[in-house]
N, C-alpha and C positions, 0 to 999 in steps of 0.2 A: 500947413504945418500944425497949425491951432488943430484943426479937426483929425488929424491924424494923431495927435496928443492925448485929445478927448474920447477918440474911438478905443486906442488901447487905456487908456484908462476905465472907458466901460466896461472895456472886454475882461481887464482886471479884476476890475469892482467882482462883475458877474460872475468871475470863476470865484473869485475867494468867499462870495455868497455860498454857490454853489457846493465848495469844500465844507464852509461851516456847515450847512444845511447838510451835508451827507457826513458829516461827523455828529451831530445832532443825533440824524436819523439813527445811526448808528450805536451812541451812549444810550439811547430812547429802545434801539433793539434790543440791546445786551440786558438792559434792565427789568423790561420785560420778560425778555428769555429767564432771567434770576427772577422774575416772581413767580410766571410759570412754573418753573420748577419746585418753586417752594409750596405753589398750589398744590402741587399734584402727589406731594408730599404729605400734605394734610390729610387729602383725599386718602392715600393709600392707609393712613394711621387712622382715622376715620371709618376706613372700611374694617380695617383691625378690630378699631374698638365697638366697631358693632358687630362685628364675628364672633367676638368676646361676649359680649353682650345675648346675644342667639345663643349663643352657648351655655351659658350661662342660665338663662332662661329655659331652654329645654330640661339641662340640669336638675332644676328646679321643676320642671312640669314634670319629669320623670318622678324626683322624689315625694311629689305631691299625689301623682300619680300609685307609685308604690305604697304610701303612707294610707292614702283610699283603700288601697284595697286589705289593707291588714286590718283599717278598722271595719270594713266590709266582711272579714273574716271573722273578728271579733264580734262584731254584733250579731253576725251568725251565730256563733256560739253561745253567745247570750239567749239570741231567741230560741236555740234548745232547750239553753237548761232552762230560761223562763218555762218553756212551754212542757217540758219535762216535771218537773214542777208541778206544774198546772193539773198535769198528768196524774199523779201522785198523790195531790192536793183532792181531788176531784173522786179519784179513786177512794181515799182515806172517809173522804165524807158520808159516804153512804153506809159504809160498815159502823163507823163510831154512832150513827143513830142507830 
């Protein structure tokens, strides 16, 4: 009768182990799962903010880009008239002796 006491008793014990330990496992998944998703949250606002960012930056190489080439224009036109000028200058010289 004694070991018949003891054995459901163990078998007790063990299941109610068994339930903690799978309610455990369980609060342990859910929490996970709620960090996961909070990861992958990050992640996606992350990816945002670097999309934002590339964006941004090309933005930027563009009007770096554009800004080059007007003074690549301008200095062009500089080195005209410098050189028109020069032109002028060079021409004038000879006659005033």
């Amino acid at each position: 009768m004694v070991e018949n006491f003891v054995r459901k008793n163990v078998f007790l014990i063990t299941m109610l182990n068994f339930v903690v330990d799978n309610e455990r496992m369980r609060m342990c998944y859910n929490c996970l799962q709620k960090r996961l998703g909070e990861l992958e949250k990050e992640q996606e606002n992350s990816k945002e903010e670097q999309l934002e960012q590339d964006i941004a930056n090309l933005e930027n190489k563009s009007n770096r880009d554009e800004l080059d080439e007007e003074h690549l224009v301008q200095k062009k036109e500089w080195l005209a008239e410098i050189k028109g000028l020069q032109n002028e200058f060079s021409e004038e010289k000879p006659q005033s002796l």
